[in-house]
Structure formats: C-alpha cells, structure tokens
C-alpha positions in Angstrom: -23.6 30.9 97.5 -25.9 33.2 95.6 -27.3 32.4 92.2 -25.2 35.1 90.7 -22.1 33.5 92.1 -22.7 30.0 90.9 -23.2 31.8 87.3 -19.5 33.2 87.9 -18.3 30.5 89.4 -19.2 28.0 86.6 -18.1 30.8 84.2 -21.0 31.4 82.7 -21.7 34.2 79.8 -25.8 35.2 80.5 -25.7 36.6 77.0 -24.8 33.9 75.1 -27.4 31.6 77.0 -29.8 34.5 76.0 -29.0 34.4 72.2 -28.5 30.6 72.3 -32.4 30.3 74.0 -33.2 32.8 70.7 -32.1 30.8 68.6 -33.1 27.2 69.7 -36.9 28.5 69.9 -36.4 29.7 66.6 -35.6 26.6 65.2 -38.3 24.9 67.7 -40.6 27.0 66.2 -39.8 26.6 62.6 -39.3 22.1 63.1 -42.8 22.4 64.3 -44.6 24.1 62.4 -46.4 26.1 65.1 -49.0 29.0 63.8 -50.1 32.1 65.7 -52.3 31.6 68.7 -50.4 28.0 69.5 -48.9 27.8 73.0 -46.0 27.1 74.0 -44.5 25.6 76.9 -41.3 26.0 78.0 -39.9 23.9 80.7 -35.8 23.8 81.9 -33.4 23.5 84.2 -31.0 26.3 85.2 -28.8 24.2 87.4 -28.5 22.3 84.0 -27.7 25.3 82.1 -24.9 26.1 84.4 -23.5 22.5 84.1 -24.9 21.3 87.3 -27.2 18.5 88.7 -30.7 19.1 88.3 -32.2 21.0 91.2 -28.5 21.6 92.9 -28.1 25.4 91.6 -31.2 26.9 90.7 -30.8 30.5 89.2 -32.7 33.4 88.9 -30.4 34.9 86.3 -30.0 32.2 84.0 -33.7 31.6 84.0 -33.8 35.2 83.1 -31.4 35.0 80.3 -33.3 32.1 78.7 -36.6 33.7 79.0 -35.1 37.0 77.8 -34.4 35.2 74.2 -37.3 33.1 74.1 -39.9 36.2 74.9 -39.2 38.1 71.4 -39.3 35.4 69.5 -42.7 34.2 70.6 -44.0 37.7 69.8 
C-alpha cells in the first residue's frame, strides 16, 4: 500500500495537517520565546499523524504537509 493510500485510507485531510503544523509552530514559537537566528528542530512521526503505530505507515505526503506549514512560519 502506498503512502498516498494509507493517507486515504485513514481519511486523512493533508491541508488541515498543513495549517494545524502552522499553527502549533506558532504557538511553539511564541511559548518559547525563540529570537531570530535560534534553530529549531523538528522531529515527528507521520505514521502517528495518520493514527498509526510509530514506524508502521511512514508517509511522504504527510511529512510534506507538516513541513509545508512549519517552513513559512520559521521564515
């Protein structure tokens, strides 16, 4: 089973993980006070995202959903 098909099969919308990354770094952000120049690291599990065990369902799309909303808010 593709990664795409896992995402269908576990019904799950790639643009609201994308605004839901958005909006969690935000608030990561904000919470930590980070300045300019800080790094962060981001480290997740797509097979989570999707509802599954970690490791079981790895997706290339999801991934790319989350880093899609992360990306602009990090500047």
């Amino acid at each position: 089973m593709s990664a795409t098909d896992i995402a269908k099969s576990v019904d799950v919308d790639l643009d609201l993980v994308q605004e839901q990354a958005a909006s969690v770094a935000e608030e990561l952000i904000a919470a930590a006070k980070m300045k300019e120049g800080q790094i962060l690291v981001v480290g997740c599990s797509s097979s989570e995202v999707l509802g599954e065990k970690i490791g079981s369902h790895s997706s290339y799309e999801t991934a790319e959903a989350i880093f899609a909303g992360i990306a602009p808010v990090l500047g």
